[in-house]
C-alpha positions as CSV (number, residue, x, y, z in Angstrom):
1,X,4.0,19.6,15.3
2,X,3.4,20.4,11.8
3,X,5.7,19.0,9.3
4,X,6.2,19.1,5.6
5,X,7.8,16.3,4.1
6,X,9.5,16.4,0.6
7,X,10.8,13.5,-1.7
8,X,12.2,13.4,-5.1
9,X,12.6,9.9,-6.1
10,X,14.2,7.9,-8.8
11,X,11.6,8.3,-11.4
12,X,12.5,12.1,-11.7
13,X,9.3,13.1,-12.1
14,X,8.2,15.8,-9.5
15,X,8.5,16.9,-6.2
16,X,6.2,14.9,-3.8
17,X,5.3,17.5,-0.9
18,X,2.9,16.6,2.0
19,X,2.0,18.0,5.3
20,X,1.1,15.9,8.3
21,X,0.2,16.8,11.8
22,X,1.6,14.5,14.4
23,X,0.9,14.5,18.2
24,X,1.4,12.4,21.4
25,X,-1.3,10.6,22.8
26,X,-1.4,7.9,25.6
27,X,3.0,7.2,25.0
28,X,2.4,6.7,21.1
29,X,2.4,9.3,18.4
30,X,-0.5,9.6,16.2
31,X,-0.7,11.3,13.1
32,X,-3.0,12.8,10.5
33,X,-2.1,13.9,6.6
34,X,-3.4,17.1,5.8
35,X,-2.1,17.8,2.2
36,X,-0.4,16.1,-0.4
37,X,0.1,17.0,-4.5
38,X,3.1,16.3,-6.8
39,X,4.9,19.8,-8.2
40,X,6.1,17.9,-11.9
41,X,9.7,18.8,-13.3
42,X,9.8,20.4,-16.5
43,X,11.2,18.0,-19.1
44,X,15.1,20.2,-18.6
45,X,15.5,19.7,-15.2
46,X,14.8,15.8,-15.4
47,X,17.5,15.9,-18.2
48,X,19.9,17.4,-16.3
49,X,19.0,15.7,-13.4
50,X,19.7,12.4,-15.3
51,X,22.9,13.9,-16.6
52,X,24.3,14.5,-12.9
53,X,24.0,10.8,-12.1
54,X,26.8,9.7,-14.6
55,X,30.4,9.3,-12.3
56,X,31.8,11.5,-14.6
57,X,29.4,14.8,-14.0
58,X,31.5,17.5,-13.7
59,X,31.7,18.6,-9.6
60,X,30.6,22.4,-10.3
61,X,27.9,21.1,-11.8
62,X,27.0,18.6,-8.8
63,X,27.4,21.4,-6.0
64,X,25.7,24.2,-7.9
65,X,22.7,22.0,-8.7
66,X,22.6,21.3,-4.9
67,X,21.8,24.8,-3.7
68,X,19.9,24.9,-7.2
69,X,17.3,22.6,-6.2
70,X,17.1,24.0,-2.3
71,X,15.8,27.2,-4.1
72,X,12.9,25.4,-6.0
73,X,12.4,23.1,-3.7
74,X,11.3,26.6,-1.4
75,X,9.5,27.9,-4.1
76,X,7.5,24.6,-5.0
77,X,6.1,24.5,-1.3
78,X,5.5,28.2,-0.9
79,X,3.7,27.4,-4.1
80,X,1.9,24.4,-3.4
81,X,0.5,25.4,-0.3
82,X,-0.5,29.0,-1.8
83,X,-3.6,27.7,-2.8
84,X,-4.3,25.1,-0.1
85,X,-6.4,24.3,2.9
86,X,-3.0,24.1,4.8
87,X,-1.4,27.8,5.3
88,X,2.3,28.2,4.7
89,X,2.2,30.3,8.0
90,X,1.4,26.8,9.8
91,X,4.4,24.6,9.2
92,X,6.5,24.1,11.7
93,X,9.5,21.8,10.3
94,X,10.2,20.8,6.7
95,X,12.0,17.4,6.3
96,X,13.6,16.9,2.5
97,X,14.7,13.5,1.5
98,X,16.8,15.2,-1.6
99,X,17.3,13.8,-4.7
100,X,20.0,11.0,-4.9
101,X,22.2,11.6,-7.2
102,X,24.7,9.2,-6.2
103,X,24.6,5.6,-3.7
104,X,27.6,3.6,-3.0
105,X,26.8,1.0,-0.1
106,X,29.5,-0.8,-0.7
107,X,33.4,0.0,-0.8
108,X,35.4,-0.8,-3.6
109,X,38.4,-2.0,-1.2
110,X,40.4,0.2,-2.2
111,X,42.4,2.8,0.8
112,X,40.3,5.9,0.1
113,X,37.0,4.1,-0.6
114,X,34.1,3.7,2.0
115,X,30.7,3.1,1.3
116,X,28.7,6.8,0.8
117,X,25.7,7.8,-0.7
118,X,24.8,11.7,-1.4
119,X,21.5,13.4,-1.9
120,X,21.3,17.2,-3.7
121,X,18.6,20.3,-2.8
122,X,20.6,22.0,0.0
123,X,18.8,22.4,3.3
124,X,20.7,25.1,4.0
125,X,19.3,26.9,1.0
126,X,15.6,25.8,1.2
127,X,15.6,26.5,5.4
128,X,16.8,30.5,4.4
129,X,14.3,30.5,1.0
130,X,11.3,29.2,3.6
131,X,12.6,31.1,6.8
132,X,11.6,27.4,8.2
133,X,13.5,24.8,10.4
134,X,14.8,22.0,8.2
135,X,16.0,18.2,8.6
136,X,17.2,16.4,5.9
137,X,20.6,14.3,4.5
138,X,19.1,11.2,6.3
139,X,21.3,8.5,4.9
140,X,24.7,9.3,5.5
141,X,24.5,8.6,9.3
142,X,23.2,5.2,9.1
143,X,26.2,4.6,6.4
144,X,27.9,5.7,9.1
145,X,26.7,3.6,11.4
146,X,27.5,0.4,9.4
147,X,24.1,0.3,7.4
148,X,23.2,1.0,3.6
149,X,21.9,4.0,3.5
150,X,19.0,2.7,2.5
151,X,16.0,1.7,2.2
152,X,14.7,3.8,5.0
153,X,10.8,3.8,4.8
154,X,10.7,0.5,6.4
155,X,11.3,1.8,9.6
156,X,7.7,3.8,9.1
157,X,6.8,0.7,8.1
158,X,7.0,-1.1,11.0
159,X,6.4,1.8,13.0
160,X,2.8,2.6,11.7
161,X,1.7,-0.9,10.3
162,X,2.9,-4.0,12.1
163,X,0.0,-6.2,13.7
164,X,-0.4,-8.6,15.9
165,X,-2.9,-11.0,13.6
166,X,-0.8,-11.6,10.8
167,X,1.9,-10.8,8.4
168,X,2.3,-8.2,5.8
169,X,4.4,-6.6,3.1
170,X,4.8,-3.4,2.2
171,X,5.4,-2.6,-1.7
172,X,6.7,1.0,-2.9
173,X,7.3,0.3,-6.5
174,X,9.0,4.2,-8.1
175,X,11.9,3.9,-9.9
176,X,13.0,1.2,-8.1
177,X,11.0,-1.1,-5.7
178,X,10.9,-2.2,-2.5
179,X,9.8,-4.0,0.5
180,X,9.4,-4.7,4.1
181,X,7.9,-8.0,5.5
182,X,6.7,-7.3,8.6
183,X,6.1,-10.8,10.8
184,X,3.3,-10.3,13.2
185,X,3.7,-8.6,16.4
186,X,5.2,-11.0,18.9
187,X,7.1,-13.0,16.1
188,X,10.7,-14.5,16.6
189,X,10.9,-13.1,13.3
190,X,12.8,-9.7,12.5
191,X,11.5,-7.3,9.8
192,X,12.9,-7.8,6.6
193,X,13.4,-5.1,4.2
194,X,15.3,-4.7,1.2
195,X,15.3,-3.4,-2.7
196,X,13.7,-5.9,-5.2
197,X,15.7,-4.2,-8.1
198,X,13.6,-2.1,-10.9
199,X,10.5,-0.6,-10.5
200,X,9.1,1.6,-13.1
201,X,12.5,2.8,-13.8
202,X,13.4,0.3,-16.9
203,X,9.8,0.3,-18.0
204,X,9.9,4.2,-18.0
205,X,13.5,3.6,-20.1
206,X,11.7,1.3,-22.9
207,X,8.9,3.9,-23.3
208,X,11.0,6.8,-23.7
209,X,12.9,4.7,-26.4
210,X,10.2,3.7,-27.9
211,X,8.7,6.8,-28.4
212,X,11.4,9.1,-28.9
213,X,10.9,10.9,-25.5
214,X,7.1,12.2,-26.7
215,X,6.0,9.8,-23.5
216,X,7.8,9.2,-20.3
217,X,6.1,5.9,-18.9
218,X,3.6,3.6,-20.0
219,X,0.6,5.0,-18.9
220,X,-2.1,2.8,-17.5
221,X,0.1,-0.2,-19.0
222,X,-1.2,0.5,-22.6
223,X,2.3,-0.6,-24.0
224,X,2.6,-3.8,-21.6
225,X,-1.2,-4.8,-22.5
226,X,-0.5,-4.8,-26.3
227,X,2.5,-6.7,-25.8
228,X,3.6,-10.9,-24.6
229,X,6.0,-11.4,-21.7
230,X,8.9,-13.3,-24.1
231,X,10.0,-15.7,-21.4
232,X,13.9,-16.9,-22.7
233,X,14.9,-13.0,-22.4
234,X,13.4,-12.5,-19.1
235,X,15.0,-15.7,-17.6
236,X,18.3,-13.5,-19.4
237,X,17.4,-10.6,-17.6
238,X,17.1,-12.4,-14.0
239,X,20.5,-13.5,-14.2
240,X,21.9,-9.7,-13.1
241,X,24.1,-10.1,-9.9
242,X,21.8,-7.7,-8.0
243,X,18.8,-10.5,-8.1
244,X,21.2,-13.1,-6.5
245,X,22.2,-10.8,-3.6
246,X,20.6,-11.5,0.5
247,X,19.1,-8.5,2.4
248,X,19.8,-6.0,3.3
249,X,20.5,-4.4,-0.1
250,X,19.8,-1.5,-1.6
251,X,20.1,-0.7,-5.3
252,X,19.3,2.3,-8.2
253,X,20.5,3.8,-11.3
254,X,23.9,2.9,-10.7
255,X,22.5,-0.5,-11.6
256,X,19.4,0.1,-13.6
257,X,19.5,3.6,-14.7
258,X,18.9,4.2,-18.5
259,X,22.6,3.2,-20.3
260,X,21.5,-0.7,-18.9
261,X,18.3,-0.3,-19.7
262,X,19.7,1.3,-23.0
263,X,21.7,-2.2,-23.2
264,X,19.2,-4.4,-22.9
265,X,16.7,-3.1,-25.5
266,X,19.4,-3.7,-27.9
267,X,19.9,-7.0,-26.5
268,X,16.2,-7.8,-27.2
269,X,16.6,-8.1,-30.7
270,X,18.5,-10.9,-31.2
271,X,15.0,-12.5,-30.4
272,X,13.1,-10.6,-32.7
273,X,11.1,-8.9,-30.1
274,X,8.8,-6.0,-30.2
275,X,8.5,-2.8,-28.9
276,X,5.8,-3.6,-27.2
277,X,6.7,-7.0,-26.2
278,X,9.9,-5.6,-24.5
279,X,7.8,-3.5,-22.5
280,X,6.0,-6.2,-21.8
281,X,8.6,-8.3,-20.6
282,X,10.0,-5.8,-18.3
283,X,7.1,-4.9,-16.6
284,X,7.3,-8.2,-16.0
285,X,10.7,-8.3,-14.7
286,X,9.7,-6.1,-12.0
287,X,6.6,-8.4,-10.9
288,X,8.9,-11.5,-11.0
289,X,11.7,-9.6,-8.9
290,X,9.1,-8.5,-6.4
291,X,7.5,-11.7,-6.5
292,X,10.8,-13.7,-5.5
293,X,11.8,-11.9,-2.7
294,X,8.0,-11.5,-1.4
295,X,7.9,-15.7,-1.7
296,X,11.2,-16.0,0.1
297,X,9.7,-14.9,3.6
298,X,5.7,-15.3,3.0
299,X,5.6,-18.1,5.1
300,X,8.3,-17.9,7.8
301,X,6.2,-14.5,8.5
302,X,3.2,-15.6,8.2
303,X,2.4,-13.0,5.0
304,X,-1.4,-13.0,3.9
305,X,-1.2,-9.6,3.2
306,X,0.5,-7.0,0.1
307,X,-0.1,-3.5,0.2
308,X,1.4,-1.6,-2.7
309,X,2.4,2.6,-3.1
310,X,4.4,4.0,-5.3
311,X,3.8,5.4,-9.0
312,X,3.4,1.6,-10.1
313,X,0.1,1.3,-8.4
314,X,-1.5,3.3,-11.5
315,X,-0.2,0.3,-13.5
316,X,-3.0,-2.3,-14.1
317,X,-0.8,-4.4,-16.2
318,X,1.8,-4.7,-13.3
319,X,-0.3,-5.4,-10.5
320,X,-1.9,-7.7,-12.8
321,X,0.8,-9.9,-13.3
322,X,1.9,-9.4,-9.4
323,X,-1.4,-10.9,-8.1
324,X,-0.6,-13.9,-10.7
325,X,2.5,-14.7,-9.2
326,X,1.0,-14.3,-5.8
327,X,-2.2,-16.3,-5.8
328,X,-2.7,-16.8,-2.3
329,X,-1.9,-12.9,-1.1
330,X,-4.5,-10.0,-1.0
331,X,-2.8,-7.4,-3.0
332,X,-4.4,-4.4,-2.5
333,X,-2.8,-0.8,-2.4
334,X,-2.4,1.7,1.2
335,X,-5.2,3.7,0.4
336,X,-7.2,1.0,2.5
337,X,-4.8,1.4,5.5
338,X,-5.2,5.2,5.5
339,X,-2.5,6.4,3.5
340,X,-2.2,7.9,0.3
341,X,-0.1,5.7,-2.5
342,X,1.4,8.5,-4.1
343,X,2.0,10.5,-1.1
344,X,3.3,7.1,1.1
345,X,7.2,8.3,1.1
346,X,6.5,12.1,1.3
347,X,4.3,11.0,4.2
348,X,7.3,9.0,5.9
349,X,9.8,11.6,5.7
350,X,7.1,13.8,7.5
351,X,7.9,11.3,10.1
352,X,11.4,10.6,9.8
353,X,12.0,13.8,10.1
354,X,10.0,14.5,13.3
355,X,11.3,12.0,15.3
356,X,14.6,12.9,14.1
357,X,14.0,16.6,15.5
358,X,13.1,15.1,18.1
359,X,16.4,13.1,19.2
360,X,14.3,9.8,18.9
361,X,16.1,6.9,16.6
362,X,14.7,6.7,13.2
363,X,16.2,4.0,11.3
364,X,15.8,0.6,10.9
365,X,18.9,-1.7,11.2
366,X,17.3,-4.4,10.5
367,X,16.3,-3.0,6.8
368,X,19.7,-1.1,6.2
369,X,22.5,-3.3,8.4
370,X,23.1,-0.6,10.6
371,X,25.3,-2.0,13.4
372,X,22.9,0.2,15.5
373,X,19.9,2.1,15.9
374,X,20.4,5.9,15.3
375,X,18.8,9.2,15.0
376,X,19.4,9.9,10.8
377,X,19.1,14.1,9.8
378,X,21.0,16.9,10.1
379,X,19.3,20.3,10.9
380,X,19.1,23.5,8.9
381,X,18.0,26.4,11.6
């Protein structure tokens, strides 16, 4: 089967769209990536985007955006394939991810609250704009099911990279980040897998601040490298709730969307800080928050291993500082496993979604707290 998997993450800054060809050989599925490219959101869609993920965004808005974003999403992929090796004619399923817009893992307590998550770009809208089969709305089942929601690429994880030699982790560092520490094959061990906290997502904040929207992120780290980490204010920073939290946990603008990261710039000049040295110093704050949680199970799962996708790979300055607080880790990013860093996620929803077509179970409970292991997707005809 031929699927085309789509995700819109929290950075807001495109549609990730890639194809994959997956097949059964000798019991196991094997796979191959035929395409992959980013379709970029104009600079008013990512506004209102952001603008829908505020509690009070007014419920027309929310549910007309939905079937807004089915439409483009259509269009993007009729678009993108257009012009590619990889005929539109040819795909037989498209899986969509969606764009969060809301996560709530947790109930309030009170007697209408549960825990509930939603993600907009209507497959009902983008199965009758491609006149293709589509799965998506993956994480309210496993909510259902007693789990978070989220994160969900671990299961691929596991699925396509667990060994028998040694450990590894798996880094996706977008707007937020996250991991899964795989033990080796055999292991007592279960997979861990959880979300660090930030990602580019305050880093992408600070330069947008600092620029006065001209850039969106710090590209190649040329803010971070002209600034110093200002160690009193990150300490500061690490004393946010989220960091204290125990997997599984899952996390994102609710948290560490732009009004906090809004907050904190301002807080940063009670020390006299630059521009660039806040930038700095949250760039830092992701490193430290990945770091931490990486250090917490590197031996107990016998970790040599770190390989990083995600928008953050393209960040020297980052990955610097990562390998610095990991000494003893090879940090190196998926290409050298076979899979595309920028296209990882689109690439796992691909998957997701077939197995889901396919009845099989596609979550992880061990990453989300399911209670169970289920088969996440509903299906657009």
């Amino acid at each position: 089967m031929r699927v085309c998997g789509l995700m819109s993450g929290t950075s807001l800054d495109g549609l990730d769209i890639a194809v994959a060809d997956f097949f059964e050989e000798k019991g196991s599925i094997r796979h191959e990536l035929k395409f992959f490219t980013t379709m970029p959101y104009p600079d008013e869609l990512r506004e209102r985007l952001t603008s829908l993920m505020d509690p009070k965004a007014p419920m027309q808005t929310i549910s007309s955006m939905n079937m807004y974003l089915g439409e483009l999403f259509a269009s993007y992929v009729k678009t993108a394939l257009a012009d590619s090796p990889v005929p539109f004619a040819s795909i037989d399923l498209i899986s969509s991810h969606g764009q969060t817009v809301w996560h709530e893992p947790v109930s309030d307590g009170t007697p209408f609250s549960r825990p509930n998550t939603m993600q907009i770009g209507d497959i009902s809208a983008l199965a009758e704009h491609t006149r293709k089969t589509v799965i998506g709305d993956f994480r309210p089942r496993d909510i259902a099911a007693g789990g978070q929601g989220a994160p969900l690429v671990p299961f691929a994880d596991q699925y396509l990279f667990q060994i028998e030699e040694n450990g590894r982790v798996l880094v996706n560092i977008g707007g937020i980040s996250n991991i899964t520490v795989l033990p080796p094959t055999g292991s007592n061990e279960d997979v861990i897998a959880l979300d660090t906290g930030p990602g580019n997502m305050i880093i992408d904040a600070f330069v947008a601040i600092h620029t006065n929207g001209n850039e969106l992120l710090d590209q190649d780290g040329r803010y971070a490298s002209l600034g110093k980490v200002h160690n009193d204010w990150l300490n500061d920073l690490l004393q946010h709730d989220y960091y204290r939290k125990s997997a599984p946990k899952s996390t994102g603008r609710e948290n560490f969307g732009f009004d906090y990261s809004k907050s904190i710039w301002n807080d940063a000049d009670r020390y006299g800080l630059t521009p660039v040295d806040k930038i700095a110093t949250v760039t830092m704050l992701t490193a430290k928050t990945l770091s931490t949680e990486i250090q917490k199970f590197s031996d107990s799962h016998d970790v040599t291993e770190v390989f990083i996708s995600g928008g953050g790979v393209h960040n020297p300055v980052l990955l610097n500082y990562l390998r610095d607080l990991l000494p003893g880790l090879a940090i190196r990013n998926t290409e050298v496993l076979g899979i595309n860093s920028d296209a990882k996620e689109a690439f796992v929803f691909a998957l997701i979604g077939y197995l889901g077509f396919h009845n099989e179970p596609n979550n992880a409970p061990a990453a989300t707290g399911a209670n169970r292991r289920t088969v996440l997707g509903k299906i657009a005809w």
